[in-house]
C-alpha positions in Angstrom: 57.5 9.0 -25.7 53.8 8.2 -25.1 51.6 5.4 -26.0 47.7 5.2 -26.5 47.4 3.6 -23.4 49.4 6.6 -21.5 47.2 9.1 -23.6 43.8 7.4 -22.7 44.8 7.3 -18.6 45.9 10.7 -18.8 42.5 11.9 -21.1 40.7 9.8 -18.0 42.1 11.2 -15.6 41.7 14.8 -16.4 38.0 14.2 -17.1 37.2 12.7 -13.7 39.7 15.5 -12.0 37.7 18.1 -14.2 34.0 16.4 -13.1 35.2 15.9 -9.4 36.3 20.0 -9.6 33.0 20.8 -11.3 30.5 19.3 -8.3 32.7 20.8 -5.6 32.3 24.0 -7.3 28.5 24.0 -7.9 27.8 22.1 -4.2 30.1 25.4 -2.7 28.9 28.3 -5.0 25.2 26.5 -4.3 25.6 26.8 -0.6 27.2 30.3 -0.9 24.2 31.9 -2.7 21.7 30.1 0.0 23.6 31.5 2.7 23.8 34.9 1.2 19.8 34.4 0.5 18.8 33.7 3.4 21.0 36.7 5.3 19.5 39.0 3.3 15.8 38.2 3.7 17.0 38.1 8.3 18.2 41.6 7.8 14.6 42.5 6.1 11.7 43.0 7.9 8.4 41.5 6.5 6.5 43.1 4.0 3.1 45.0 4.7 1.6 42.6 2.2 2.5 39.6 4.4 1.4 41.6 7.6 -1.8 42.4 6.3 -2.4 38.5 5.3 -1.6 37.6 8.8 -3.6 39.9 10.1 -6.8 38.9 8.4 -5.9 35.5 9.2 -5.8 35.6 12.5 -9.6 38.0 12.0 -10.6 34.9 10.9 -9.2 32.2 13.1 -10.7 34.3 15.9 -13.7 35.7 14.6 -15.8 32.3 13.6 -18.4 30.4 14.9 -16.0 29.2 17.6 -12.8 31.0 19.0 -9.7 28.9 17.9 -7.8 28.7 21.2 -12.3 27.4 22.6 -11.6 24.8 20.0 -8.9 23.2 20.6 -9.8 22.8 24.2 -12.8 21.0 23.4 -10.7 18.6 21.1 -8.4 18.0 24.0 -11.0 17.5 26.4 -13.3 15.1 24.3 -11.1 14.1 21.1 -11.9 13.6 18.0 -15.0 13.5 16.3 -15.2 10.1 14.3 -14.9 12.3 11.2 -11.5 13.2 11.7 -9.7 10.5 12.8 -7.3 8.4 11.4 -7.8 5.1 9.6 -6.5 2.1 7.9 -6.9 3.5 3.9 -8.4 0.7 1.5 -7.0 2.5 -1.5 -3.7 0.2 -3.1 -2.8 2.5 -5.1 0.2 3.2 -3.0 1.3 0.1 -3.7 0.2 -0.8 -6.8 4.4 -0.5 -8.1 5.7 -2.7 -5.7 4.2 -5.9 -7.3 7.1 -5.7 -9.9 9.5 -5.9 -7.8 11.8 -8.6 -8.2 11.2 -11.2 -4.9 7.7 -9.2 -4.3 5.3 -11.5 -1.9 1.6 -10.3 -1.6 -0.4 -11.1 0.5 -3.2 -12.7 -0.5 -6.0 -14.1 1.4 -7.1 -17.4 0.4 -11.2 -17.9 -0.1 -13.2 -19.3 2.7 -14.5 -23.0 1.1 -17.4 -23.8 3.5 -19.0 -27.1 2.3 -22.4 -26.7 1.4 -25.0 -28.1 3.8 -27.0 -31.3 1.9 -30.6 -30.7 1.1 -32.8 -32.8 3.3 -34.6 -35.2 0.7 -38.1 -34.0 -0.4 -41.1 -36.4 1.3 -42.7 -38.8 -0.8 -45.6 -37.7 -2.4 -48.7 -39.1 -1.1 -51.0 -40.9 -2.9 -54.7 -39.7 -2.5 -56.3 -43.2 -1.8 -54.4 -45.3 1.1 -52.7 -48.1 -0.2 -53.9 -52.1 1.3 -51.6 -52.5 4.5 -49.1 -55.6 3.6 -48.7 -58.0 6.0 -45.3 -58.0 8.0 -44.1 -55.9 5.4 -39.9 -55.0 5.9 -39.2 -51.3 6.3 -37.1 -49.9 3.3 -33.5 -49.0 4.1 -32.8 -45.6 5.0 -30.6 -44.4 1.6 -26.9 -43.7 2.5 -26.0 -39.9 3.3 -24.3 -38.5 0.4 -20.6 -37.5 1.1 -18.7 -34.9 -1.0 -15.1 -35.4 -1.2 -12.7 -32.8 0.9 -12.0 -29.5 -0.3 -8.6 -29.0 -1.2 -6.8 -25.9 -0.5 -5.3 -24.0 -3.6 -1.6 -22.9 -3.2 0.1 -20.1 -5.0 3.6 -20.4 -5.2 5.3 -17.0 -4.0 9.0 -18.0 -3.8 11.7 -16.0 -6.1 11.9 -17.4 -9.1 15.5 -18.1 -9.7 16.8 -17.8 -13.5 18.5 -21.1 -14.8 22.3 -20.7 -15.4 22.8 -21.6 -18.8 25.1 -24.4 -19.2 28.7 -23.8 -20.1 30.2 -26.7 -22.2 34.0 -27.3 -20.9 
């Protein structure tokens, strides 16, 4: 006597022994026909098509305005030329994805603020005709530097935002 529940474990089980069958079958037979491939392309020798493209290319490796094996003696002897070497890329578009990944931190370089020197104060402008001397006149006091308060530093938060957990009423 079977029940639904023997039925569905049984219809389960056959499927996942059927899928499990299935890849071992296509991962063998796939690894048979390589094997057989590759056999058969050892036991032939190459083509005159492919021996005629090597020749010419190796015409032309030798036959330019320097001999290869010349070369590549010079490179090892000198290095490279600054055209050819290797640098740091400025180009984020390799990147560009990884900003939406979940706990991503860039990097981000925060601006230079450099307070701005203070204009010196423009002279007093002179008056054509010199003003009468005062007697024991007092000097004016010198006017009080002008002071800017401090810069403050911007901060980005780059922690992982953590979801709230909703509230579950007991």
């Amino acid at each position: 006597m079977s029940t639904a529940r023997s039925d569905l474990l049984i219809y389960v089980g056959v499927a996942l022994a059927t899928t499990i069958g299935l890849f071992v079958l296509h991962t063998w037979y796939g690894t048979f026909l390589d094997q057989r491939f590759h056999s058969a392309l050892a036991e032939r020798e190459p083509s005159e098509q492919l021996l005629a493209a090597r020749e010419e290319d190796q015409k032309a490796l030798s036959s330019g305005k320097v001999p290869l094996a010349q070369a590549m003696s010079v490179i090892g002897r000198q290095g490279r030329p600054a055209s050819v070497k290797p640098g740091p890329s400025e180009d984020l578009s390799a990147v560009s994805g990884w900003i939406h990944q979940r706990g991503f931190k860039p990097q981000t370089a925060f601006p230079v603020r450099v307070p701005k020197p203070a204009k010196p104060a423009a002279p007093p402008p002179q008056a054509a005709e010199p003003a009468p001397a005062e007697p024991a006149a007092a000097p004016a006091p010198a006017p009080a530097p002008v002071t800017k308060p401090p810069v403050r530093q911007l901060k980005l938060k780059t922690e992982v935002v953590k979801p709230a957990r909703p509230q579950v009423a007991r």
